[in-house]
MARKOLLUM-566024 format. One line per 5 residues: their letters; for each residue y, z, x of N, C-alpha, C, O, CB. Coordinates in steps of 0.001 Angstrom, whole numbers, plus 500000, padded with zeros to 6 digits. Each point is the difference from the previous one (the first is absolute). Glycine has a CB too. Layout:
N
A = Y Z X Y Z X Y Z X Y Z X Y Z X ~ ...
//
This chain:
156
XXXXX = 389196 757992 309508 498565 500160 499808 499240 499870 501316 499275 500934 500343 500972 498172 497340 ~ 499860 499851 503048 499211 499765 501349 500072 501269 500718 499009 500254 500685 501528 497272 499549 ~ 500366 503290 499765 499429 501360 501600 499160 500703 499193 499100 500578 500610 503165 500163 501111 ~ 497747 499386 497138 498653 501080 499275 499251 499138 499305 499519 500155 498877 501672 502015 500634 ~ 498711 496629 501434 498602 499351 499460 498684 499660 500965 500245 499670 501161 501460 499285 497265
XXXXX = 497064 501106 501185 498910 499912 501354 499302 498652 499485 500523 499578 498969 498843 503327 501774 ~ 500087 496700 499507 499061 498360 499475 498868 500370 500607 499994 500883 500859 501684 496936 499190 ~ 497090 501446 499507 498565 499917 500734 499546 498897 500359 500389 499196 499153 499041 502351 499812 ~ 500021 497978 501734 499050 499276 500682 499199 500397 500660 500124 500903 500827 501007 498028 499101 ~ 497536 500219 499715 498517 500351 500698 499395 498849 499641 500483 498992 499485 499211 503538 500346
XXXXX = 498777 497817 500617 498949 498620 499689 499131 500564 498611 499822 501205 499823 499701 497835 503185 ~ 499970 499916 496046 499649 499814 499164 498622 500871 499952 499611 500627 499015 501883 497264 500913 ~ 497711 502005 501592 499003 500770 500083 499976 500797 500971 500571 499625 501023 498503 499021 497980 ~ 500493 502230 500991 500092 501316 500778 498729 500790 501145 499182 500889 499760 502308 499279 497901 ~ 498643 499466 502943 498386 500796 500823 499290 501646 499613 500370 501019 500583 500775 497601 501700
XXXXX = 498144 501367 496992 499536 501128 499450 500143 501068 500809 500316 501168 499770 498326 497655 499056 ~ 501042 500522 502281 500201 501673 501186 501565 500314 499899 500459 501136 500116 497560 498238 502202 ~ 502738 499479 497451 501109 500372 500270 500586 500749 498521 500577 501084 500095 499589 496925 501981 ~ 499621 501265 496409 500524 500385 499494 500273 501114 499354 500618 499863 498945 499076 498523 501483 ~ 499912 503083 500032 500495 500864 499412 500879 501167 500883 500664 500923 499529 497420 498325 498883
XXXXX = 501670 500362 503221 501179 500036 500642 500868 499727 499720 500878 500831 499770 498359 499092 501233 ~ 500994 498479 498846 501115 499453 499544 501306 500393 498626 501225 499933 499897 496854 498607 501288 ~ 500733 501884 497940 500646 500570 498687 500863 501333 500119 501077 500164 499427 496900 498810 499429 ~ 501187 502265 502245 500398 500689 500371 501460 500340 500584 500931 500733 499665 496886 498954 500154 ~ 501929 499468 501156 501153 499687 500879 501339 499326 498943 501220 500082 500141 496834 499383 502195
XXXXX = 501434 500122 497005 501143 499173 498942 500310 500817 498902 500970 499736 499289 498169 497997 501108 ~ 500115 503258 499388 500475 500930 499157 501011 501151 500817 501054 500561 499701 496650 498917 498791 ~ 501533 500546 502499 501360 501134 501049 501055 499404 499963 501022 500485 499515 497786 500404 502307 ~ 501082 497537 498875 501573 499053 500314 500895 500182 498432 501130 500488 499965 497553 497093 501968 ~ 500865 502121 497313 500613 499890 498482 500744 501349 499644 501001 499944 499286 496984 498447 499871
XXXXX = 501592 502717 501280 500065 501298 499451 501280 500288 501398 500785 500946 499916 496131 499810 498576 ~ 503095 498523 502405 501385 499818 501391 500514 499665 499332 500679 500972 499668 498974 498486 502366 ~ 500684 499552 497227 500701 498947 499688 500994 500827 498978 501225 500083 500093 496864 497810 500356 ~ 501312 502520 498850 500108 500855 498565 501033 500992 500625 501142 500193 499583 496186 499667 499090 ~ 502341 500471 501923 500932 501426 500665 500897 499518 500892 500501 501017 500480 497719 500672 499530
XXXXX = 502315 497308 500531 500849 499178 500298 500763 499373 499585 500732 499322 500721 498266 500840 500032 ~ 501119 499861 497453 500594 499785 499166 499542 498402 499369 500829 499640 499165 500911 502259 501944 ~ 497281 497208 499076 499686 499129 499931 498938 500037 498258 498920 500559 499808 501653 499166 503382 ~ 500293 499439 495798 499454 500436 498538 499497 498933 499597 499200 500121 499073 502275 501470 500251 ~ 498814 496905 501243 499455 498927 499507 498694 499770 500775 500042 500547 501102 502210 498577 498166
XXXXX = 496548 500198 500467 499097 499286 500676 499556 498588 499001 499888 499796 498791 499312 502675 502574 ~ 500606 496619 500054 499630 498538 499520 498617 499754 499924 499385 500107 501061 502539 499072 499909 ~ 497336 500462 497844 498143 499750 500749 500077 498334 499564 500386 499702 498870 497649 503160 500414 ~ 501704 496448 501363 499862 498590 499944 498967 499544 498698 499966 498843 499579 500493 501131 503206 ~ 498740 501099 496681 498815 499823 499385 498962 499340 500054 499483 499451 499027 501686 501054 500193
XXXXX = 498175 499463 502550 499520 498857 500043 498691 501132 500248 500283 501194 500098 501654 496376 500733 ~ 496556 501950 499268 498738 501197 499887 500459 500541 500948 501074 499773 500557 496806 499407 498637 ~ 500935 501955 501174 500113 500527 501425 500963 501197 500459 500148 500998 499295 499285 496689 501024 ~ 501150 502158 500798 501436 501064 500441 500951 500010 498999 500607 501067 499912 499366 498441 502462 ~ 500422 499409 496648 501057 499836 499562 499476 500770 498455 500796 500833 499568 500268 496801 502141
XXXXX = 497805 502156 497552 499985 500884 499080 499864 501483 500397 500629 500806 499315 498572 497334 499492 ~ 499937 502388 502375 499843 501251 500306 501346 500583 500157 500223 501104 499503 497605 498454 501464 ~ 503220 499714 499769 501286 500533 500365 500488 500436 498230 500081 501145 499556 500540 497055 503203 ~ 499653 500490 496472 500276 500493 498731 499273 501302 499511 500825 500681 499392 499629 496976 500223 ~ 498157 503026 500423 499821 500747 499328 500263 501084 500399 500101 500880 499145 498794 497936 500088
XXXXX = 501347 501593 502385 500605 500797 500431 501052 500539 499616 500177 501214 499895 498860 498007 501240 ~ 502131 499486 498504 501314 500005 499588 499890 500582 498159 500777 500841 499546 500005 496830 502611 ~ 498413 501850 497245 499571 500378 498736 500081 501582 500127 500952 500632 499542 497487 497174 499958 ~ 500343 502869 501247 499154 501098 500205 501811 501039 500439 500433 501002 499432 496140 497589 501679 ~ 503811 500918 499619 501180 500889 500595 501232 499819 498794 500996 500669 500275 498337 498860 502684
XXXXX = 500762 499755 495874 501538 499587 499137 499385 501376 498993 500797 500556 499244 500090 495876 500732 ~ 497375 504130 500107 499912 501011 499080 500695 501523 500785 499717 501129 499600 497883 497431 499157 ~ 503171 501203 502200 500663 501492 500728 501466 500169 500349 500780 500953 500014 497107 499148 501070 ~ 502208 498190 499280 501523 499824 500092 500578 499067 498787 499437 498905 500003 500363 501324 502686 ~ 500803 499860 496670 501122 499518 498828 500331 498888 500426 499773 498941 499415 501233 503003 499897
XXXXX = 499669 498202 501946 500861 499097 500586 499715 498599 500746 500719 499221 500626 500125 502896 499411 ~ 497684 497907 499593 499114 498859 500768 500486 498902 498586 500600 500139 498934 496716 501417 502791 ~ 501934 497201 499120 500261 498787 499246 499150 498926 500714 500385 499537 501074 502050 501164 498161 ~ 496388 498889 500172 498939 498911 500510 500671 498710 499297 500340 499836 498829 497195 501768 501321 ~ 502540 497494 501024 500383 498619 499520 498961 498878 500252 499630 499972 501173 502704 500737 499253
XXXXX = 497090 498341 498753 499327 499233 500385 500856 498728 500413 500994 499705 499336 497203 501465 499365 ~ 501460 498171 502263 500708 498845 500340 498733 498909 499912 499187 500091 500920 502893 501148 500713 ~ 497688 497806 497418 498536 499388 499969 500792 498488 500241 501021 499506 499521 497039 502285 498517 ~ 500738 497660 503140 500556 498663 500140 500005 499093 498966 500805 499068 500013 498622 501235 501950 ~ 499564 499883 496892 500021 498998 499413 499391 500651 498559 499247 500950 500213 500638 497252 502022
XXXXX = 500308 501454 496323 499525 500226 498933 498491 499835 499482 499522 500294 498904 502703 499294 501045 ~ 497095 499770 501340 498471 499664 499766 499681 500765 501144 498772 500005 500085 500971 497562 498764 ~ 500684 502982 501931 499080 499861 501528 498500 500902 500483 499167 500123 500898 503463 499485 499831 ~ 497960 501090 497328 498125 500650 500637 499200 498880 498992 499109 500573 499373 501025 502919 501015 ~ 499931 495514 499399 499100 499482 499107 498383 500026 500418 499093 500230 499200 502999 498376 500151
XXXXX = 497697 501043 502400 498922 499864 500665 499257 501359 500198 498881 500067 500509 502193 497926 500476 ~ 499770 503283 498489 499664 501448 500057 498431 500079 499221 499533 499280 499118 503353 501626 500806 ~ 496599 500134 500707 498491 500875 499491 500901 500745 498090 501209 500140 499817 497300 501155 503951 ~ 500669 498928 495478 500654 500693 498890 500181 500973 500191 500865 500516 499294 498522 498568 499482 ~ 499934 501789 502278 500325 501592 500740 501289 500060 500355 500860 500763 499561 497035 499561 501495
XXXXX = 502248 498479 500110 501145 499984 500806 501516 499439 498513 501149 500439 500049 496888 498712 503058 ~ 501568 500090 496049 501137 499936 498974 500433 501241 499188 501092 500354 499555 498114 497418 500274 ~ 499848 502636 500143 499940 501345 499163 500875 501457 500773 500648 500936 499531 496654 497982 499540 ~ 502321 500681 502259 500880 501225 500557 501633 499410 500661 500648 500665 500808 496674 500750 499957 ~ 503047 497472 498790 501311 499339 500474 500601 500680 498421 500954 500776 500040 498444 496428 501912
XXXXX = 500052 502482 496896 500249 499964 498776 500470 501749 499685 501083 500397 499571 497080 497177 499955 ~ 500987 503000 500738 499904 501359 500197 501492 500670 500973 500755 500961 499851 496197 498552 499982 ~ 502924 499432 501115 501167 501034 501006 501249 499502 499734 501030 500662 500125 497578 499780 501947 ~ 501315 497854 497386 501723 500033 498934 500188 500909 499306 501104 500439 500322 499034 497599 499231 ~ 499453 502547 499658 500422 500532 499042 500709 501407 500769 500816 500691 499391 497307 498029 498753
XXXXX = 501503 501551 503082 500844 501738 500569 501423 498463 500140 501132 500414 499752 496504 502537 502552 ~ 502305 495886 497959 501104 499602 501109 501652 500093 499000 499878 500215 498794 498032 497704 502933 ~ 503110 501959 498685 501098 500294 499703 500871 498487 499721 500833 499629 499173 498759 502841 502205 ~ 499811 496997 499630 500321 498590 499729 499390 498731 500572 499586 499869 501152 502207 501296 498550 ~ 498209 497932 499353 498849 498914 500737 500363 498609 500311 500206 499142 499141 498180 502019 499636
XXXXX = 501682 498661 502465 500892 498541 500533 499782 498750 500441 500169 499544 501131 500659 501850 499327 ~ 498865 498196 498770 498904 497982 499864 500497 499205 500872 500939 499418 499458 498762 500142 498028 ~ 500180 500114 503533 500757 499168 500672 499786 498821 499456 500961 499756 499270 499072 501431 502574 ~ 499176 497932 498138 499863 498557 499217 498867 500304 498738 499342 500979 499647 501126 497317 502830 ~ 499678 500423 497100 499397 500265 498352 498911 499930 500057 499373 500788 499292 502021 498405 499490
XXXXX = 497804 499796 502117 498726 499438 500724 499743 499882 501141 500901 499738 500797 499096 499387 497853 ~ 498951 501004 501680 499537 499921 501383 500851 499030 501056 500187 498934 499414 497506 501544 499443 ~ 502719 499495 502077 500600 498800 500848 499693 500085 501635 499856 501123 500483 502143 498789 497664 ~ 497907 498999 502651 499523 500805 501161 500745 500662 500789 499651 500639 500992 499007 498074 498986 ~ 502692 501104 499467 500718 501444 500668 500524 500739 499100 501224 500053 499886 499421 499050 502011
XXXXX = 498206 501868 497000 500983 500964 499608 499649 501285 500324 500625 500951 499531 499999 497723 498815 ~ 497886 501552 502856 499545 501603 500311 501302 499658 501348 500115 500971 500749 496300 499873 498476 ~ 504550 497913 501150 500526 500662 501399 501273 500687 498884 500208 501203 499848 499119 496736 502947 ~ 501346 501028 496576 500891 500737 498565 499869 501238 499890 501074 500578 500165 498646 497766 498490 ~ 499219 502484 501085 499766 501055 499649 500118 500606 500887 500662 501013 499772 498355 498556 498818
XXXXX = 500544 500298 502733 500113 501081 501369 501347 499669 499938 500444 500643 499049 497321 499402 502694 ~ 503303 499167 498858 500539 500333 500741 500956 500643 498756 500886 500681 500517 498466 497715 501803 ~ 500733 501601 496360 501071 500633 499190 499810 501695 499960 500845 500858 499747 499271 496776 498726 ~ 498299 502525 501911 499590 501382 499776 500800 500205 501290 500658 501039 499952 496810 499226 498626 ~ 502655 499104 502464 500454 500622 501639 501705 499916 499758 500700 500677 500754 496937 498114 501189
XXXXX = 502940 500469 497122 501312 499670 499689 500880 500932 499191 501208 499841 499826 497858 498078 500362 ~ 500090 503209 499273 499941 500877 499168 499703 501235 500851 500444 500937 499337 498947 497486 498771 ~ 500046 502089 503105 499731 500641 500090 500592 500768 501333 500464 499194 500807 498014 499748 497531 ~ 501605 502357 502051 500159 500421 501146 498619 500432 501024 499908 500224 501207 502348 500368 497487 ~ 497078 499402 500548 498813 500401 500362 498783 499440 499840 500107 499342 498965 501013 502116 500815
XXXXX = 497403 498376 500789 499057 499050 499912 499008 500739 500586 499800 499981 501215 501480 497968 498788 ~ 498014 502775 499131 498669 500496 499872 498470 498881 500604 499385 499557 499030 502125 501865 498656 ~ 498152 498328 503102 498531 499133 499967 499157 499913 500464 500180 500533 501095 500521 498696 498524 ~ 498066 500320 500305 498896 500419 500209 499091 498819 500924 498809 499722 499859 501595 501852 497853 ~ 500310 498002 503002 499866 498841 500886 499011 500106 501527 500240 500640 501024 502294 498930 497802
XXXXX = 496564 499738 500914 498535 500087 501190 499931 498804 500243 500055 499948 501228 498376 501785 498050 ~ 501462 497006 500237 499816 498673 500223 501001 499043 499992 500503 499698 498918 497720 500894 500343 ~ 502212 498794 501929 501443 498978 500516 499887 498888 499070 499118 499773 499172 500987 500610 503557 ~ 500800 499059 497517 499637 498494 499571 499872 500114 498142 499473 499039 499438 498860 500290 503318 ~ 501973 501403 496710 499906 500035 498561 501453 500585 499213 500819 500770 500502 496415 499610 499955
XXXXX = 502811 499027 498201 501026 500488 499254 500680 501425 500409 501209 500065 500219 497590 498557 498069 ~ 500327 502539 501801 500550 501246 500276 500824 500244 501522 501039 500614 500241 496938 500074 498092 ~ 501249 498685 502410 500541 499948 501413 501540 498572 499722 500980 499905 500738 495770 500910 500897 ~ 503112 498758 497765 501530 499126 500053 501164 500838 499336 501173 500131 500351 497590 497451 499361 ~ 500291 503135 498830 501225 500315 499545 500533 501312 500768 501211 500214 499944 498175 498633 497776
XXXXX = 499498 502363 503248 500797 500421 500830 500456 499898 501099 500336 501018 500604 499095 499667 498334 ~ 500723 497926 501687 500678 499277 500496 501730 499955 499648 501094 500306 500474 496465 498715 499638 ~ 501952 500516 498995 501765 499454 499232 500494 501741 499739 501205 500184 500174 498175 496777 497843 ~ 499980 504008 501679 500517 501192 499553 500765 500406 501594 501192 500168 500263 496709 500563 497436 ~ 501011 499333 503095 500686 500137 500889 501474 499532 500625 500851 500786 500416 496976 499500 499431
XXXXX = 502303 498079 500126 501097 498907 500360 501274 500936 498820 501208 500047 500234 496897 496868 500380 ~ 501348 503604 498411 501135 500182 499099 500180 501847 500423 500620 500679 499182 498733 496954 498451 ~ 500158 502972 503469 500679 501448 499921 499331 500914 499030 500341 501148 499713 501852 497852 500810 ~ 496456 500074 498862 499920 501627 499392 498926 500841 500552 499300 499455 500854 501488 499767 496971 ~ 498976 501831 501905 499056 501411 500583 498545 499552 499809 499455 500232 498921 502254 501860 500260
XXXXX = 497745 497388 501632 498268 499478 499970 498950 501175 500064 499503 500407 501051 501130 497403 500339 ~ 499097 502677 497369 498886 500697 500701 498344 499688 499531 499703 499743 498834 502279 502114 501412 ~ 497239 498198 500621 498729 499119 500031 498969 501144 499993 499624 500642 500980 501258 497118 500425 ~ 498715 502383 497265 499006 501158 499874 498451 499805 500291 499059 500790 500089 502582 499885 498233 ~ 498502 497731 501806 498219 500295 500892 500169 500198 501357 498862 500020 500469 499736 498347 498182
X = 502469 501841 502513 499732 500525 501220 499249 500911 500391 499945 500284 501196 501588 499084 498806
//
């Protein structure tokens, strides 16, 4: 599974100027990926890059067969603090996913690193949308990196 698999990481919020570049660009990278033989993708399900990446992945499983959206969610509550918009469209984009992967049952303070590094443990590839150091997205493509897989950073 890992060489035809890609994972996402990004930040939760997105710079308006930036974000529809960004989507862009992540819809081209995805549609590489695709034609490279790559059928799995990971979305962490967390707001932000990580649902947009999912709906992309949604939007593209209506052309290729062979796709397969996996959610990897750190935790069984973790949108509890979510807007009802923002629950509503996590709720919405399970239902394209293929399979959905809980890392802990409840919140813990390490189960969003749980969740990155299994999505990077799983994957050959690492889609993300990374502008600001020093945060979850920048560690976990950190570690993607330390582990060999293909970084590509669609807000450049």
């Amino acid at each position: 599974m890992r060489k035809n698999t890609c994972c996402f990481t990004g930040h939760r919020r997105l710079p308006d100027y930036k974000a529809e570049s960004i989507k862009k660009r992540l819809d081209q990278e995805v549609e590489n990926l695709i034609n490279q033989g790559v059928t799995d993708f990971i979305s962490g399900g967390a707001i932000g890059f990580d649902l947009m990446a999912a709906a992309v992945v949604a939007e593209k499983k209506k052309h290729h067969d062979s796709l397969r959206l996996i959610f990897a969610l750190p935790c069984g509550n973790h949108n509890a603090r979510w807007s009802s918009s923002e629950t509503d469209l996590l709720h919405s984009l399970l239902t394209h996913a293929d399979e959905v992967i809980c890392l802990c049952d409840a919140y813990t303070p390490d189960c969003m690193r749980k969740r990155n590094e299994y999505m990077v443990n799983h994957s050959a590839h690492c889609i993300c949308a990374l502008i600001h150091q020093r945060t979850g997205t920048s560690q976990t493509v950190n570690f993607a990196q330390r582990n060999a897989l293909q970084v590509i950073n669609v807000a450049d």
